[in-house]
C-alpha positions as CSV (number, residue, x, y, z in Angstrom):
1,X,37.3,-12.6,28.2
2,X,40.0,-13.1,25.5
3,X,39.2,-13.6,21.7
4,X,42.7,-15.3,20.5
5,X,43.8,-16.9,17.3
6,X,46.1,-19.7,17.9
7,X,48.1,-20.5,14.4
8,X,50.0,-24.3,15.0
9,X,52.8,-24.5,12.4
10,X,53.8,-28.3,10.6
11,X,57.4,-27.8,12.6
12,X,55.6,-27.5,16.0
13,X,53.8,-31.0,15.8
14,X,56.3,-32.5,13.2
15,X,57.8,-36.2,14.3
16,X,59.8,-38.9,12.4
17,X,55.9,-40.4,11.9
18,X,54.2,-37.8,10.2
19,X,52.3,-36.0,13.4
20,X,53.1,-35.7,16.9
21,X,49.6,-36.7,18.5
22,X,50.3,-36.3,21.9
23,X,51.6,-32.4,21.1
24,X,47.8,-32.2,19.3
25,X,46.5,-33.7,22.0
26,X,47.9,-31.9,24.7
27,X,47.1,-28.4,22.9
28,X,43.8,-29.7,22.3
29,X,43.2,-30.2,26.1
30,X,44.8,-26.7,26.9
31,X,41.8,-25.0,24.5
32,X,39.1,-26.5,26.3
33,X,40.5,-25.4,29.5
34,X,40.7,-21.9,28.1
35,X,36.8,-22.2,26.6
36,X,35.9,-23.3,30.4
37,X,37.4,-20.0,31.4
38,X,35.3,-18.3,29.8
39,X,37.9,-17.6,26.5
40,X,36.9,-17.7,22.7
41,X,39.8,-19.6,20.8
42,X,40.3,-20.1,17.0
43,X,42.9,-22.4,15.9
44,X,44.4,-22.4,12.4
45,X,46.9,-25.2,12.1
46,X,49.0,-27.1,9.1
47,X,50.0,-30.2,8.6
48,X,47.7,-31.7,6.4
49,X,49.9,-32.1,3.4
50,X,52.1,-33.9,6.0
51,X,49.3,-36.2,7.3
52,X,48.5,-36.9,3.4
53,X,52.1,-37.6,2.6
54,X,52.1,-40.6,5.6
55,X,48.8,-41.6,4.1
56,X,50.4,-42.0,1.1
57,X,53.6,-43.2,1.9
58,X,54.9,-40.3,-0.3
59,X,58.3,-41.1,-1.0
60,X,60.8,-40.4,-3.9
61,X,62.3,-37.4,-5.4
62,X,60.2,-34.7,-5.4
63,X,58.2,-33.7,-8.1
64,X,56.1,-30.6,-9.5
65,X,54.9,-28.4,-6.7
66,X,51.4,-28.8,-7.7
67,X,51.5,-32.6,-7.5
68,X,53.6,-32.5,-4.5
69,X,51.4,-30.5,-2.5
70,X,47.6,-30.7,-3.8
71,X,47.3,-34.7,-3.4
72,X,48.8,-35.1,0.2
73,X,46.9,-32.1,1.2
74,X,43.4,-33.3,-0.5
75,X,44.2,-36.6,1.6
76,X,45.5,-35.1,4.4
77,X,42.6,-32.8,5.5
78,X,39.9,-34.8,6.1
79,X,42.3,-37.1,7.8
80,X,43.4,-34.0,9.9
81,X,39.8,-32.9,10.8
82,X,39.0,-36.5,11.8
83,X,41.7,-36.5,14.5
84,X,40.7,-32.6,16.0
85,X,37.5,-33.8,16.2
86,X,38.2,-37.0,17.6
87,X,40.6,-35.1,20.5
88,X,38.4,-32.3,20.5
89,X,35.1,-34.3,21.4
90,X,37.6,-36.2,24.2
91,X,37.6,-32.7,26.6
92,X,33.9,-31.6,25.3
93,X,34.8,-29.5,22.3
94,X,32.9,-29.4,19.3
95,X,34.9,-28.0,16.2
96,X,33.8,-27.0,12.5
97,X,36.1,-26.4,9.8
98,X,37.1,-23.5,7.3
99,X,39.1,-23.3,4.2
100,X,40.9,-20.8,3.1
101,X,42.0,-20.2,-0.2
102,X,44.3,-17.2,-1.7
103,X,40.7,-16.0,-3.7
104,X,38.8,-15.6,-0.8
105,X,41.8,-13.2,0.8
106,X,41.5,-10.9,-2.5
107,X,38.0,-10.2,-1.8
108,X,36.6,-8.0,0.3
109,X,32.8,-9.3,0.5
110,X,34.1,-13.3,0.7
111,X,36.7,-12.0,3.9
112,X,33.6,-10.0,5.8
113,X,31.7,-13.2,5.4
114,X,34.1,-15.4,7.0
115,X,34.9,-13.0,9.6
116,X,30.8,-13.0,10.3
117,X,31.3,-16.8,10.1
118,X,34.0,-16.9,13.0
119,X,33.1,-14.6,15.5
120,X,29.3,-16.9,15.4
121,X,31.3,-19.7,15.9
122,X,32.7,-18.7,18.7
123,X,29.9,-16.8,20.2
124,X,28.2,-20.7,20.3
125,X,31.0,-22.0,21.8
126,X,32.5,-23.8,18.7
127,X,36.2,-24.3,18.2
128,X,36.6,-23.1,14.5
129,X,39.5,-25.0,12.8
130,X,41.2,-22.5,9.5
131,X,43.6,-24.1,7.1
132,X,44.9,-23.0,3.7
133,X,43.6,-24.7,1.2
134,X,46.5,-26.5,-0.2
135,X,44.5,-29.0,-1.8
136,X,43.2,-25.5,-4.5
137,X,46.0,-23.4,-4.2
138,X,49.8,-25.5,-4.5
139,X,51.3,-22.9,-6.3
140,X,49.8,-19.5,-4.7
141,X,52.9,-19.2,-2.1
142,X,50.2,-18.7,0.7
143,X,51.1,-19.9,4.1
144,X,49.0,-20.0,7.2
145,X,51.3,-17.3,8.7
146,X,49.5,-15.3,6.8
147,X,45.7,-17.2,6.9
148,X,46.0,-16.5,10.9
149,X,46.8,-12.6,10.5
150,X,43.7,-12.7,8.6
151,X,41.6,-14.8,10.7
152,X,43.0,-12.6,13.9
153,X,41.5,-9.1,12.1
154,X,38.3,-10.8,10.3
155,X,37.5,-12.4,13.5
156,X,38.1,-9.2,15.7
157,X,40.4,-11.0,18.1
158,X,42.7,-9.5,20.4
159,X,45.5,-11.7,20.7
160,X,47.6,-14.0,18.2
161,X,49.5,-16.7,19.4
162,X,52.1,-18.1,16.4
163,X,53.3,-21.8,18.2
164,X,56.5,-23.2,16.6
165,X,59.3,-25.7,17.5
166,X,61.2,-23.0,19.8
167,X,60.1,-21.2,22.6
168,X,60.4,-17.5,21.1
169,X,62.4,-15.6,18.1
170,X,66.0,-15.7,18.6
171,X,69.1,-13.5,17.0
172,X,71.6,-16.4,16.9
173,X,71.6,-20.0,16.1
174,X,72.8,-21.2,19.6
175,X,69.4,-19.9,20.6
176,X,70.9,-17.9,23.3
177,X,69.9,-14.5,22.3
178,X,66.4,-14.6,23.2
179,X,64.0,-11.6,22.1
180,X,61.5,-11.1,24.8
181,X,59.7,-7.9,23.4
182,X,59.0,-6.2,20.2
183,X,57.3,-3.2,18.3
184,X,56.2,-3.8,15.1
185,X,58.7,-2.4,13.2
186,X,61.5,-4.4,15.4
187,X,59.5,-7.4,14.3
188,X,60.1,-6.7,10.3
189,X,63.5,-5.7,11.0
190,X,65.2,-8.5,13.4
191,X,67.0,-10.8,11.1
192,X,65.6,-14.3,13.4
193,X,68.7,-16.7,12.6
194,X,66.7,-19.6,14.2
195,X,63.5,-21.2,14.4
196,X,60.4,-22.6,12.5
197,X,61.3,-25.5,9.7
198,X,57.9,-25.0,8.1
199,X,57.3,-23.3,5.1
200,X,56.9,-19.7,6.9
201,X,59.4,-19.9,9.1
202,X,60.7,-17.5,12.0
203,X,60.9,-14.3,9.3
204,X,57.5,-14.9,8.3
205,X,55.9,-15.0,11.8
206,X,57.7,-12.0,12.5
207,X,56.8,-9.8,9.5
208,X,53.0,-11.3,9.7
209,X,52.9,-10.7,13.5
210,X,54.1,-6.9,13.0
211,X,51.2,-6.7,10.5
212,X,48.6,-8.1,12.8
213,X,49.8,-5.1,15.7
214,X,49.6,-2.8,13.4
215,X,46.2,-3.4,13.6
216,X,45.7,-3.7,17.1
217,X,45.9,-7.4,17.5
218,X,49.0,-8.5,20.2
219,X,51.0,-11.3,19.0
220,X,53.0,-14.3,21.0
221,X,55.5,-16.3,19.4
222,X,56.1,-19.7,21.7
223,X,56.8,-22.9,21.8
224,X,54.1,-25.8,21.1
225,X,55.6,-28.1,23.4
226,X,55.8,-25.4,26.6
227,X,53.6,-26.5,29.4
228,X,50.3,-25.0,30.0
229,X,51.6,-22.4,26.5
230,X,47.7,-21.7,26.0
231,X,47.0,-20.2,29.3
232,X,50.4,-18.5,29.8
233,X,49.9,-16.8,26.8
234,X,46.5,-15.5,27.9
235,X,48.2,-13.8,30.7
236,X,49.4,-10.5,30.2
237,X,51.6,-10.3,32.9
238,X,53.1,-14.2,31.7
239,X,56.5,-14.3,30.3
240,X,55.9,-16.3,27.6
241,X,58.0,-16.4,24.6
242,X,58.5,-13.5,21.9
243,X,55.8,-10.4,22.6
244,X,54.8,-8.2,19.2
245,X,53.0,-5.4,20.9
246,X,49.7,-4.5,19.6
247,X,48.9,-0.9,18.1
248,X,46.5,0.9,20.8
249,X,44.5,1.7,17.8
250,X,42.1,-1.0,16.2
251,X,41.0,-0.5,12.4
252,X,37.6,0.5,11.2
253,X,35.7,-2.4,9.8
254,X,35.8,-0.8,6.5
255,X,39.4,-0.6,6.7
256,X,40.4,-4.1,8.2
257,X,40.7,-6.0,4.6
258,X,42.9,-3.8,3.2
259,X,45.1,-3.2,6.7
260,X,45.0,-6.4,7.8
261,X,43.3,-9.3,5.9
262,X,44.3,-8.9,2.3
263,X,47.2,-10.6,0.9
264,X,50.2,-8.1,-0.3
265,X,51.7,-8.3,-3.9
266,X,54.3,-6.2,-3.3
267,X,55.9,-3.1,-2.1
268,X,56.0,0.8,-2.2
269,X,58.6,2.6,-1.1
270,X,58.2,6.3,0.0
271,X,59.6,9.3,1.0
272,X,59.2,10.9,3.9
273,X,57.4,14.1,2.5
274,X,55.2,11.6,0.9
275,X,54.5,9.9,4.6
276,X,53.8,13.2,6.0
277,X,51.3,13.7,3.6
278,X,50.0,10.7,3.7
279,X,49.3,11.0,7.6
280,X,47.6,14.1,7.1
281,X,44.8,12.8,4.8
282,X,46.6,12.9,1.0
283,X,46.8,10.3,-1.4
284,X,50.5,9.2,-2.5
285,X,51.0,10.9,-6.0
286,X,53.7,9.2,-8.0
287,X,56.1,11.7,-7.2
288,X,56.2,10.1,-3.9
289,X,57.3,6.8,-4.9
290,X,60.9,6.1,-4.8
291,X,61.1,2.2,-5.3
292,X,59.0,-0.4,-6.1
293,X,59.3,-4.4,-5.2
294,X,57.5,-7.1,-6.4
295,X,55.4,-8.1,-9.6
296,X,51.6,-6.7,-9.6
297,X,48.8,-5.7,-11.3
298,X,46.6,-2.1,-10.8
299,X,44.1,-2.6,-7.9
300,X,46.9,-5.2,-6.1
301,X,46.9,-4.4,-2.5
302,X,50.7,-3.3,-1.5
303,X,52.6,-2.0,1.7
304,X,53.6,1.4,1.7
305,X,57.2,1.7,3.1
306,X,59.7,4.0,4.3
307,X,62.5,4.2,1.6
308,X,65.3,4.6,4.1
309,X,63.8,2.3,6.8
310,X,62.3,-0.4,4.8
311,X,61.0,-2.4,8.2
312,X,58.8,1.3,9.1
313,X,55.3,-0.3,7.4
314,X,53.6,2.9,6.7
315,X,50.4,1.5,5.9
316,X,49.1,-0.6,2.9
317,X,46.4,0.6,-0.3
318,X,45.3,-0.7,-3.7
319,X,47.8,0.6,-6.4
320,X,46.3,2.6,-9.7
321,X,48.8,1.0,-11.6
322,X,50.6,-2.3,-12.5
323,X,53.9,-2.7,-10.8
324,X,56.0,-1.9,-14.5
325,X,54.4,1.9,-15.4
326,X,55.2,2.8,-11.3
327,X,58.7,1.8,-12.2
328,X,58.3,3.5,-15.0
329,X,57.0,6.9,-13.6
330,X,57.7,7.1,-10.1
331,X,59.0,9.8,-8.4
332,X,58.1,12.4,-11.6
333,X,56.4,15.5,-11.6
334,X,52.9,16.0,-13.6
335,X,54.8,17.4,-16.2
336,X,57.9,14.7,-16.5
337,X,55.1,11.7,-15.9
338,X,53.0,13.8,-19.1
339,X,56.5,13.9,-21.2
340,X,56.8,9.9,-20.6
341,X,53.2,9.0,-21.3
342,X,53.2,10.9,-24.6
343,X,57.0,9.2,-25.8
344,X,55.4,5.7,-24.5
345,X,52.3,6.2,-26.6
346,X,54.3,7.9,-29.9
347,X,56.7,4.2,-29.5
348,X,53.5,2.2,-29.7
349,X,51.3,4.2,-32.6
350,X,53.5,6.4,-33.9
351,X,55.9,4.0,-36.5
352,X,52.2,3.4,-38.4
353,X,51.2,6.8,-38.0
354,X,54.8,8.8,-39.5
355,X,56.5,6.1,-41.0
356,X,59.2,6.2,-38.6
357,X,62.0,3.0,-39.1
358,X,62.7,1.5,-35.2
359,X,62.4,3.4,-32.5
360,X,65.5,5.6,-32.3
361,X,63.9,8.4,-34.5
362,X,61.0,8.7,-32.3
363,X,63.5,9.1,-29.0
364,X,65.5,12.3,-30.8
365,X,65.4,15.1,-28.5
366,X,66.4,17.5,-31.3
367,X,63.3,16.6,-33.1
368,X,60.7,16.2,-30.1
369,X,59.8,18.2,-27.2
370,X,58.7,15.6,-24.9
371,X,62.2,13.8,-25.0
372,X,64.0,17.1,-24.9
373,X,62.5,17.6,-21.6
374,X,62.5,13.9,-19.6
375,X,65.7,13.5,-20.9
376,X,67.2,16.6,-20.0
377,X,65.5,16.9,-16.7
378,X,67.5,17.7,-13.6
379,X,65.9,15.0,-11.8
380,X,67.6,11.3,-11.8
381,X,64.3,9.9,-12.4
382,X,63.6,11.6,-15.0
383,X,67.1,11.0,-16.9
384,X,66.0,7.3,-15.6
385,X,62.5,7.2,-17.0
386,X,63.9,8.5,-20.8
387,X,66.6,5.6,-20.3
388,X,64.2,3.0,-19.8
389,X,61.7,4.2,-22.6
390,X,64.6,3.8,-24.9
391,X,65.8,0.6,-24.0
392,X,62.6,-1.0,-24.5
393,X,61.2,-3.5,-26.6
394,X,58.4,-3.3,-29.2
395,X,56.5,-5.7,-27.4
396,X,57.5,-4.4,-23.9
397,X,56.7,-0.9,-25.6
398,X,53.1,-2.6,-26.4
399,X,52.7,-4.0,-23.0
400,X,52.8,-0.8,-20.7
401,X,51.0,1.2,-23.6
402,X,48.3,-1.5,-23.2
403,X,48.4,-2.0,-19.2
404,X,48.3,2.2,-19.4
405,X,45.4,2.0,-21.1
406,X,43.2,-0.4,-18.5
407,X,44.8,1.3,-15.7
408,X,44.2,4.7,-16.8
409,X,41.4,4.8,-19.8
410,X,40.8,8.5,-19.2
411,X,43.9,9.4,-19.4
412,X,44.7,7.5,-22.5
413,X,42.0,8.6,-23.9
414,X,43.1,12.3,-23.3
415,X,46.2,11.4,-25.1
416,X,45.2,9.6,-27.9
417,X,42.5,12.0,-28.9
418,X,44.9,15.1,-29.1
419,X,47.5,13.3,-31.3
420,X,49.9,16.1,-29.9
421,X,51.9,13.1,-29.0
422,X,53.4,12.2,-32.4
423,X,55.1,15.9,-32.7
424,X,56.2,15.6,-29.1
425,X,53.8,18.1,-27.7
426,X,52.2,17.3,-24.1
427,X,48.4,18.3,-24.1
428,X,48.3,21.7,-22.9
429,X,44.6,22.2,-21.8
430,X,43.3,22.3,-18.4
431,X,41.3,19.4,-18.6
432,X,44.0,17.6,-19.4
433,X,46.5,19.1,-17.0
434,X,43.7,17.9,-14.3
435,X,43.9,15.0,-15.8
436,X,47.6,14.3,-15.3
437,X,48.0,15.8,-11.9
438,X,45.3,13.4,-10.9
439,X,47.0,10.1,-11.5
440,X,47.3,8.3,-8.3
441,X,50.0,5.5,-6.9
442,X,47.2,4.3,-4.9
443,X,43.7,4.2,-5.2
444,X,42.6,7.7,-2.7
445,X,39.9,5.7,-1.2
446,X,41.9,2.6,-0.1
447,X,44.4,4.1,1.4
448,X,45.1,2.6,5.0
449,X,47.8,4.2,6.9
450,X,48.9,2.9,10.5
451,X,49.4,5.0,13.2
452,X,52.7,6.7,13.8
């Protein structure tokens, strides 16, 4: 017996109409033949903000993303559940229906509960039907690529099957230069020239099926309109369009919302002394990180990266800090990341405290200790670091003293108390020495990191 997620993109059952029933139908037909066999099958599908648009007869230029998306889809997914359930209950299927939205993916409780929620529904025989919520969420940027990774590792299936308007992932537009089999981190680094008109498209499928291997779950990438698709790609020995191997490894149940369910603000890059660490059981210190991509906030989930080999996914964790003070402090030692923290917090309190004009004459290395020694560090990132705590802003200055501050209350805290930060002088006492060293990238405990 085979648990599989099937995800059915809006290009796969697109027509000049709005929906290509007979492609709904036919696929409909093919998961009750698989149930029969004794197969659990979960479907996520789009197309209801198509469906709405024909509804509609949504025409014209198009407008605001939130109006162009949350009314077609509000009308178009009760329409869209009417017609599963009226093909489903053709071949003896009974379906239910489950929203998604991008809130329930940043929580941990809400995605155990709907894991809970799909592997009962299967286990009664039930053929649960996931969407995005479009209707709640126009402007989150979430597509169902990524609502079916997430269904695949909440619902503890084995196999994914992404169904587009080609038969597999292709390297050149002629769609000659078929790719038959992957690893997961040829799947984040093929550049797919071809396929998939929908909103994810062919590089999406790709980077969310190496995610969903990584944690154990094999992925298919096929056509829609291939005959007898749904069976083929329950046979392993099938050669049915693109293959994302699965990891031999499956993740913890503690571990699966940050590895596999949760929805990734961004990017850390690393270096490899950081990975090896990293695989032995240590936390990523920011001396480790070497770039970071994407927007965020502390307690975001991110992927961890190789620096050099950006499509190696190292594994993923909940950062310490927001996305600006990593940029900020990455890749500096305790004593470099202490020198920066006490200039950041001297730009934001000490013009009050000493009367200082601007900002320049609370940067002079002559005069303070902690410039003398981030700027005059052998490091680039340190030379870096002392750059960009110059060039900023007052309000920018006020921003990461702030953001330090909820990230890192202790820490602040030890800095404020001491004051040695308006003479330039980095604490000096063990406790907070401790406290500095201690400052994570990521959160220790949330750490997931695939295997190698």
């Amino acid at each position: 017996m085979t648990r599989q997620v099937i995800k059915l993109g809006s290009s796969s059952i697109a027509s000049r109409d709005g929906l290509a029933l007979d492609v709904i139908a036919g696929l409909v037909s093919q998961i009750a033949a698989a149930q029969r066999a004794g197969h659990e099958i979960l479907l996520v599908t789009s197309g209801a903000a198509r469906l709405g648009r024909r509804l509609l007869a949504f025409e014209g230029p198009p407008g605001p993303q939130a109006v162009d998306t949350a009314m077609p889809a509000a009308v178009g997914q009760p329409a869209l559940m009417a017609l599963y359930r009226q093909l489903a209950a053709a071949v003896g299927v009974e379906v239910c229906q489950i929203l998604v939205s991008r809130s329930d993916l940043a929580s941990a409780r809400a995605m155990g509960d709907l894991g809970h929620l799909l592997r009962e529904a299967v286990g009664r025989g039930l053929l649960p039907i996931v969407n995005g919520n479009d209707a709640t969420d126009p402007l989150s940027a979430l597509d169902n690529d990524q609502v079916a990774v997430a269904v695949a590792v909440a619902a503890e299936a084995t196999r994914l099957l992404f169904l587009t308007d080609v038969r597999a992932a292709y390297r050149d537009h002629a769609l000659s230069d078929r790719i038959t089999r992957l690893t997961p981190d040829e799947a984040r680094a093929v550049r797919a020239t071809a396929g998939g008109t929908g909103r994810g498209g062919m590089s999406s499928k790709l980077g969310a099926a190496a995610r969903a291997a990584r944690c154990g779950v094999e992925c298919v990438i096929g056509s829609a309109r291939e005959p007898d698709v749904v069976s083929r790609s329950l046979n392993p020995r099938a050669r049915v369009g693109t293959v994302i191997r699965g990891g031999s490894t499956r993740l913890e149940p503690s571990r699966r919302w940050i590895g596999g369910m949760a929805y990734s603000e961004g990017s850390v890059h690393v270096n490899r002394d950081a990975e090896m660490s990293l695989r032995t059981g240590s936390t990523l210190f920011l001396s480790g990180v070497k770039r970071v991509d994407g927007e965020f906030a502390a307690g975001s989930v991110v992927e961890l990266v190789d620096v050099r080999h950006p499509e190696r996914l190292i594994g993923r964790g909940s950062v310490a800090l927001p996305a600006s003070l990593l940029r900020l402090l990455r890749a500096l030692s305790p004593q470099q990341v202490a020198c920066a923290i006490s200039i950041l917090l001297r730009l934001r309190h000490g013009a009050a405290a000493t009367g200082a004009g601007g900002t320049a004459p609370l940067l002079d290395p002559d005069v303070y200790p902690d410039c003398r020694e981030l700027a005059g560090g052998a490091s680039r990132a340190s030379q870096e670091a002392f750059a960009q705590l110059a060039a900023f802003s007052a309000d920018r200055v006020s921003d990461l003293a702030d953001a330090l501050l909820l990230a890192q209350p202790g820490l602040s805290t030890t800095f404020l108390l001491s004051r040695g930060f308006l003479d330039g002088q980095v604490p000096a006492e063990p406790a907070a020495r401790r406290v500095v060293r201690g400052i994570h990238a990521v959160h220790r405990e949330s750490l997931v990191v695939y295997a190698g």
